[in-house]
N, C-alpha and C positions, 0 to 999 in steps of 0.2 A: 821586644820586637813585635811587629803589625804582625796581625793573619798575612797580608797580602804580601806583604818584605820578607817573609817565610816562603810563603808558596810561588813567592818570583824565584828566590833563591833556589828550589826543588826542580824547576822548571827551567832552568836561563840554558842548560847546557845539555838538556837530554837530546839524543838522536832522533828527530822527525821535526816535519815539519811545522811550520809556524801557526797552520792552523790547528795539526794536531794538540802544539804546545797551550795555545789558548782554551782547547776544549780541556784538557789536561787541567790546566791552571782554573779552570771554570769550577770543575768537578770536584776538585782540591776543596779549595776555597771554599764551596758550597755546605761538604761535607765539616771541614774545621770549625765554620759559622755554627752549623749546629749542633756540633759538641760544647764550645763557648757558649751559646746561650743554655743549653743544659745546664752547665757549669752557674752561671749566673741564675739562671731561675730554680734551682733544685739546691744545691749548695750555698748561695746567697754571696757566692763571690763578686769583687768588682771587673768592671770590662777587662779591664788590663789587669787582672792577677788568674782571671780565665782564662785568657788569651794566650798565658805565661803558662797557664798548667796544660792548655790542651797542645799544644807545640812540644810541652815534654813528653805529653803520652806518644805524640806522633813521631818525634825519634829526631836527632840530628840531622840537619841539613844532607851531609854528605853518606851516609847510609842511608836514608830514605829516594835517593836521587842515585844512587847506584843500585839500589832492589826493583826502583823501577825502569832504570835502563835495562839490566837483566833482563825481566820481563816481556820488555816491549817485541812486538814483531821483528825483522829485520826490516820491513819497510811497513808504512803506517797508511790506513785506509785512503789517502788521499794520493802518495805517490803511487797506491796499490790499483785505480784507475788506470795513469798512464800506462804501465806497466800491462797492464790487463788488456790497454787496447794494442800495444807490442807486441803482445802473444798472439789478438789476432790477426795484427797483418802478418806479423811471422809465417802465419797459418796461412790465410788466403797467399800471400806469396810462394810458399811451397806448393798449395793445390795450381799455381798456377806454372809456374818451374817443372812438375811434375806429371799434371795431367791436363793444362789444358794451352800452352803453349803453340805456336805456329810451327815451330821446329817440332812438337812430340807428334803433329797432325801430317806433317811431310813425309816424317820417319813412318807413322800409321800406314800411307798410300804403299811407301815404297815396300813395308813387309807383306801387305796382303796381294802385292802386283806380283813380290817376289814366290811366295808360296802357292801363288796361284799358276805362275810359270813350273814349280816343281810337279806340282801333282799334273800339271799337261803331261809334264815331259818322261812321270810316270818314275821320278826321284822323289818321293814322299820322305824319307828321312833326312835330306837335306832342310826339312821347312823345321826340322828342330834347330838348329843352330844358333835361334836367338833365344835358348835356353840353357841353364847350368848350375843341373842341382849338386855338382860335386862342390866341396866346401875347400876354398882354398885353390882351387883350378885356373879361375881369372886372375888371382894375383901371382900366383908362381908364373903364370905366363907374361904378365908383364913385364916381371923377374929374366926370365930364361931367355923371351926374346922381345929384349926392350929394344935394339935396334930394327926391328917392325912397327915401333910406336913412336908419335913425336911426345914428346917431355909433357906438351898440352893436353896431349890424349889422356897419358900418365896421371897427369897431376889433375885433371877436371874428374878421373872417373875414382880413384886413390882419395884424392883430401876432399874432394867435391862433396863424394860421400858421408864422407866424416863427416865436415864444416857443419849439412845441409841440418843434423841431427842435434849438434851442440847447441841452439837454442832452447829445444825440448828438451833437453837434462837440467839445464842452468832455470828457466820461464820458469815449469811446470812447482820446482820444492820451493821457488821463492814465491808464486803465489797461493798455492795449494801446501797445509801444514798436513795433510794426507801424502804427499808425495815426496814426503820427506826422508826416502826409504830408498835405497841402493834397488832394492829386488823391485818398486812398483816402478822405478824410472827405467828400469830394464826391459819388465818384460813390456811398457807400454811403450819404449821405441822398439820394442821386436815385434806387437802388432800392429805399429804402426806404419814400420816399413813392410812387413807383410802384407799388411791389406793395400799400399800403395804398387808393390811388383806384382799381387794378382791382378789391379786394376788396369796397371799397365799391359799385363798379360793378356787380357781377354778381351780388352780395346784395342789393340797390336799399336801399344802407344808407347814399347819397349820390350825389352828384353826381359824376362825375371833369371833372375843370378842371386844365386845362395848369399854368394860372396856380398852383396850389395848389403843384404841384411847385415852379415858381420861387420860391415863398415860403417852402416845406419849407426848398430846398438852403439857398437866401440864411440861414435859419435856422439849418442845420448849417455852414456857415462864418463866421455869429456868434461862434459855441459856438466853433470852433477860435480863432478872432480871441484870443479871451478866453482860448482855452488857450494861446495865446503868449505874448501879454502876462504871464499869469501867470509861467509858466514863466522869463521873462527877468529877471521882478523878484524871484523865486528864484534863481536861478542869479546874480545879480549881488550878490544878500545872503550868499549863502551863499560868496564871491571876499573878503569882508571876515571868513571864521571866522578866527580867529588874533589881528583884531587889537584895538582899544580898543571895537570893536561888534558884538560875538557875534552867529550870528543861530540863533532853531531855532526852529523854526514849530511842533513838539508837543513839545518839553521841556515 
Protein backbone atom coordinates (compact mmCIF):
# COMPACT_ATOMS: atom_id res chain seq x y z
CA UNK A 1 0.00 0.00 0.00
CA UNK A 2 0.98 3.97 -1.05
CA UNK A 3 1.77 6.47 1.87
CA UNK A 4 -0.98 8.36 0.40
CA UNK A 5 -3.80 5.03 0.05
CA UNK A 6 -2.84 4.76 3.76
CA UNK A 7 -3.42 8.16 4.95
CA UNK A 8 -6.71 8.63 2.55
CA UNK A 9 -7.88 5.63 4.35
CA UNK A 10 -6.98 7.28 8.13
CA UNK A 11 -8.59 10.33 7.07
CA UNK A 12 -11.96 9.43 4.64
CA UNK A 13 -14.24 9.24 7.71
CA UNK A 14 -13.13 11.22 10.67
CA UNK A 15 -15.56 13.85 12.09
CA UNK A 16 -14.60 17.46 10.81
CA UNK A 17 -14.43 19.24 8.22
CA UNK A 18 -13.07 18.92 4.84
CA UNK A 19 -10.59 21.43 5.32
CA UNK A 20 -9.59 20.19 8.60
CA UNK A 21 -9.42 16.54 6.79
CA UNK A 22 -6.83 17.84 4.29
CA UNK A 23 -4.68 19.77 6.80
CA UNK A 24 -5.03 16.42 8.71
CA UNK A 25 -4.04 14.33 5.61
CA UNK A 26 -1.18 17.13 4.85
CA UNK A 27 0.28 16.55 8.28
CA UNK A 28 0.06 12.67 7.96
CA UNK A 29 1.61 12.42 4.90
CA UNK A 30 4.29 14.73 5.75
CA UNK A 31 5.29 13.03 8.74
CA UNK A 32 5.23 9.21 7.25
CA UNK A 33 7.41 10.81 4.15
CA UNK A 34 9.92 11.30 6.54
CA UNK A 35 10.14 8.35 8.44
CA UNK A 36 10.20 6.40 4.77
CA UNK A 37 13.11 8.24 3.67
CA UNK A 38 14.86 7.52 7.20
CA UNK A 39 14.04 4.13 6.43
CA UNK A 40 15.64 4.33 2.87
CA UNK A 41 18.71 6.53 3.73
CA UNK A 42 19.80 5.00 7.16
CA UNK A 43 18.64 1.35 6.75
CA UNK A 44 19.17 1.10 2.87
CA UNK A 45 15.76 -0.17 2.28
CA UNK A 46 13.73 0.14 -1.05
CA UNK A 47 10.94 2.76 -1.56
CA UNK A 48 8.32 0.20 -1.16
CA UNK A 49 9.64 -2.22 1.58
CA UNK A 50 9.88 1.51 3.72
CA UNK A 51 6.91 2.46 2.85
CA UNK A 52 5.68 -1.30 4.05
CA UNK A 53 7.64 -0.83 7.36
CA UNK A 54 6.74 2.71 8.31
CA UNK A 55 2.65 2.03 7.97
CA UNK A 56 3.38 -0.90 10.35
CA UNK A 57 5.07 1.17 12.94
CA UNK A 58 2.22 3.57 12.34
CA UNK A 59 -0.62 0.95 13.35
CA UNK A 60 -3.71 -0.28 11.38
CA UNK A 61 -5.90 1.78 9.40
CA UNK A 62 -8.79 1.26 11.84
CA UNK A 63 -7.04 1.93 15.30
CA UNK A 64 -5.20 4.82 14.10
CA UNK A 65 -8.40 6.53 12.81
CA UNK A 66 -10.45 5.83 15.91
CA UNK A 67 -7.27 7.27 18.51
CA UNK A 68 -7.72 10.00 16.35
CA UNK A 69 -11.48 10.61 16.28
CA UNK A 70 -11.23 10.25 20.20
CA UNK A 71 -8.99 12.97 20.27
CA UNK A 72 -10.37 15.37 18.05
CA UNK A 73 -12.37 18.51 19.49
CA UNK A 74 -16.05 18.11 19.32
CA UNK A 75 -15.96 20.74 16.67
CA UNK A 76 -12.67 21.66 14.57
CA UNK A 77 -10.98 25.15 14.10
CA UNK A 78 -13.00 25.99 11.21
CA UNK A 79 -16.57 25.21 12.18
CA UNK A 80 -15.19 26.81 15.63
CA UNK A 81 -15.34 30.34 13.72
CA UNK A 82 -19.11 30.08 12.78
CA UNK A 83 -19.85 29.09 15.97
CA UNK A 84 -17.80 31.76 17.61
CA UNK A 85 -19.45 34.45 15.69
CA UNK A 86 -23.05 32.62 17.25
CA UNK A 87 -21.87 33.30 20.57
CA UNK A 88 -21.63 36.64 19.58
CA UNK A 89 -24.71 37.54 18.21
CA UNK A 90 -26.13 35.44 20.94
CA UNK A 91 -24.62 38.07 22.99
CA UNK A 92 -25.32 41.38 21.34
CA UNK A 93 -28.89 40.03 21.03
CA UNK A 94 -29.39 39.55 24.67
CA UNK A 95 -27.57 42.94 25.47
CA UNK A 96 -30.24 44.12 23.23
CA UNK A 97 -33.39 41.99 24.51
CA UNK A 98 -32.10 43.12 27.94
CA UNK A 99 -30.78 46.58 28.14
CA UNK A 100 -31.16 48.35 25.30
CA UNK A 101 -34.52 47.80 23.62
CA UNK A 102 -37.47 50.40 23.02
CA UNK A 103 -39.75 48.42 25.28
CA UNK A 104 -36.83 48.32 28.37
CA UNK A 105 -36.62 52.37 27.68
CA UNK A 106 -40.86 52.87 27.94
CA UNK A 107 -40.65 50.61 31.01
CA UNK A 108 -37.59 53.08 32.18
CA UNK A 109 -39.85 56.46 31.70
CA UNK A 110 -42.86 54.63 33.17
CA UNK A 111 -40.78 53.62 36.58
CA UNK A 112 -39.02 56.76 37.29
CA UNK A 113 -42.52 58.92 36.56
CA UNK A 114 -43.99 56.11 38.88
CA UNK A 115 -41.51 56.60 41.86
CA UNK A 116 -41.39 59.99 41.39
CA UNK A 117 -45.40 60.29 41.83
CA UNK A 118 -44.63 58.14 45.31
CA UNK A 119 -42.21 60.24 47.00
CA UNK A 120 -44.58 63.45 45.96
CA UNK A 121 -47.31 61.78 47.40
CA UNK A 122 -45.02 60.93 50.46
CA UNK A 123 -45.65 56.82 49.90
CA UNK A 124 -41.75 56.08 49.63
CA UNK A 125 -42.13 52.33 50.17
CA UNK A 126 -44.46 51.80 47.38
CA UNK A 127 -41.36 52.86 44.90
CA UNK A 128 -40.00 49.27 46.02
CA UNK A 129 -42.31 47.10 44.41
CA UNK A 130 -40.23 46.57 41.34
CA UNK A 131 -38.01 44.59 43.71
CA UNK A 132 -37.85 40.89 45.04
CA UNK A 133 -35.04 39.63 46.99
CA UNK A 134 -37.15 36.75 48.45
CA UNK A 135 -36.23 33.44 46.45
CA UNK A 136 -39.07 31.74 45.21
CA UNK A 137 -41.74 34.67 45.83
CA UNK A 138 -42.55 35.60 42.05
CA UNK A 139 -42.98 32.11 41.17
CA UNK A 140 -45.22 30.72 44.00
CA UNK A 141 -47.19 33.75 42.99
CA UNK A 142 -47.72 32.96 39.55
CA UNK A 143 -48.65 29.57 41.12
CA UNK A 144 -51.26 30.72 43.74
CA UNK A 145 -52.73 33.41 41.54
CA UNK A 146 -52.39 32.50 37.96
CA UNK A 147 -55.83 33.64 37.31
CA UNK A 148 -54.41 37.41 37.64
CA UNK A 149 -51.91 36.43 34.85
CA UNK A 150 -52.51 35.57 31.10
CA UNK A 151 -50.63 32.22 30.06
CA UNK A 152 -48.18 34.96 27.90
CA UNK A 153 -47.36 36.73 30.95
CA UNK A 154 -46.59 33.18 32.59
CA UNK A 155 -44.91 31.60 29.92
CA UNK A 156 -42.57 34.98 28.60
CA UNK A 157 -41.40 35.75 32.26
CA UNK A 158 -41.21 31.39 33.47
CA UNK A 159 -39.41 29.85 30.11
CA UNK A 160 -38.36 33.30 28.73
CA UNK A 161 -36.03 33.24 31.59
CA UNK A 162 -34.79 29.98 31.15
CA UNK A 163 -34.66 29.79 27.03
CA UNK A 164 -32.77 33.30 27.28
CA UNK A 165 -29.76 31.44 29.40
CA UNK A 166 -29.59 27.93 27.46
CA UNK A 167 -27.23 29.29 24.85
CA UNK A 168 -24.56 30.30 27.47
CA UNK A 169 -24.50 26.76 28.96
CA UNK A 170 -24.62 24.74 25.61
CA UNK A 171 -21.88 28.08 23.36
CA UNK A 172 -19.63 28.65 26.21
CA UNK A 173 -18.15 24.23 26.95
CA UNK A 174 -18.36 23.87 23.16
CA UNK A 175 -16.04 26.65 22.47
CA UNK A 176 -14.14 27.06 25.54
CA UNK A 177 -12.30 23.44 26.86
CA UNK A 178 -12.13 25.75 30.26
CA UNK A 179 -15.72 25.59 30.63
CA UNK A 180 -16.15 22.45 30.46
CA UNK A 181 -17.07 22.31 34.20
CA UNK A 182 -20.71 22.05 35.66
CA UNK A 183 -19.56 24.64 38.58
CA UNK A 184 -17.61 27.48 35.88
CA UNK A 185 -20.99 27.24 33.70
CA UNK A 186 -22.81 28.04 36.97
CA UNK A 187 -21.52 30.42 38.55
CA UNK A 188 -20.86 32.32 35.14
CA UNK A 189 -24.68 32.41 34.27
CA UNK A 190 -25.12 33.50 38.15
CA UNK A 191 -22.94 36.66 37.40
CA UNK A 192 -24.03 36.99 34.58
CA UNK A 193 -27.68 37.39 35.27
CA UNK A 194 -26.56 39.30 38.18
CA UNK A 195 -24.69 41.77 36.63
CA UNK A 196 -27.65 42.00 33.94
CA UNK A 197 -30.68 42.76 37.01
CA UNK A 198 -28.19 45.22 38.80
CA UNK A 199 -28.02 46.95 35.36
CA UNK A 200 -31.47 46.86 34.90
CA UNK A 201 -31.84 48.09 38.45
CA UNK A 202 -29.98 51.16 38.44
CA UNK A 203 -30.99 52.20 34.84
CA UNK A 204 -34.85 51.60 35.95
CA UNK A 205 -34.80 49.38 32.81
CA UNK A 206 -36.57 46.57 35.09
CA UNK A 207 -37.18 45.02 38.00
CA UNK A 208 -34.29 42.87 39.90
CA UNK A 209 -36.00 39.57 41.12
CA UNK A 210 -34.08 36.86 42.89
CA UNK A 211 -36.28 34.63 41.25
CA UNK A 212 -34.95 35.79 37.69
CA UNK A 213 -31.47 34.75 38.67
CA UNK A 214 -32.81 31.15 39.52
CA UNK A 215 -34.44 30.94 36.30
CA UNK A 216 -31.24 32.57 34.34
CA UNK A 217 -28.79 29.71 36.14
CA UNK A 218 -31.58 26.70 35.84
CA UNK A 219 -31.33 28.07 32.24
CA UNK A 220 -27.41 28.00 31.92
CA UNK A 221 -27.46 24.40 33.21
CA UNK A 222 -30.13 23.42 30.60
CA UNK A 223 -27.69 24.67 27.82
CA UNK A 224 -24.71 22.48 29.67
CA UNK A 225 -27.31 19.43 30.23
CA UNK A 226 -27.62 19.49 26.47
CA UNK A 227 -23.81 20.07 25.95
CA UNK A 228 -23.31 16.73 27.48
CA UNK A 229 -25.58 14.77 26.07
CA UNK A 230 -24.39 16.05 22.89
CA UNK A 231 -21.03 15.53 23.44
CA UNK A 232 -21.51 11.74 24.63
CA UNK A 233 -23.52 10.81 21.67
CA UNK A 234 -20.39 12.26 19.65
CA UNK A 235 -17.87 10.85 21.45
CA UNK A 236 -19.56 7.39 21.34
CA UNK A 237 -20.05 7.64 17.40
CA UNK A 238 -17.07 8.77 16.71
CA UNK A 239 -15.56 4.87 19.09
CA UNK A 240 -17.29 3.13 16.02
CA UNK A 241 -14.76 5.25 13.12
CA UNK A 242 -13.04 2.21 11.74
CA UNK A 243 -15.66 0.01 11.60
CA UNK A 244 -18.90 -1.11 9.23
CA UNK A 245 -20.57 2.58 10.50
CA UNK A 246 -18.39 5.50 9.86
CA UNK A 247 -19.42 8.65 11.65
CA UNK A 248 -18.50 12.39 10.52
CA UNK A 249 -20.74 14.97 11.36
CA UNK A 250 -19.40 17.86 8.54
CA UNK A 251 -17.94 15.37 5.97
Amino acid sequence: MKLGEYVDQVVRDLPCSRKEKQDMKDELLDHLTSMQQELIEEAGHTERDAASLTIQRFGPVDILKRQLAMSMPLIDKYVRKWVLGLFGLYVAVSCYLLLLSPDRWHRRAFTLDWKARMLQYGAAEYTHIFQNTLPMRTLFDYVLHFEHYSVYTIAYNLLGNIALFVPLGLLLPLLFLSFQSIHRVFFTALFASLGVEFLQFLLALGSFDVDDLLLNVLGGLCGYGLFRAGAAFVYKQRGKAGTDKPFSTFS
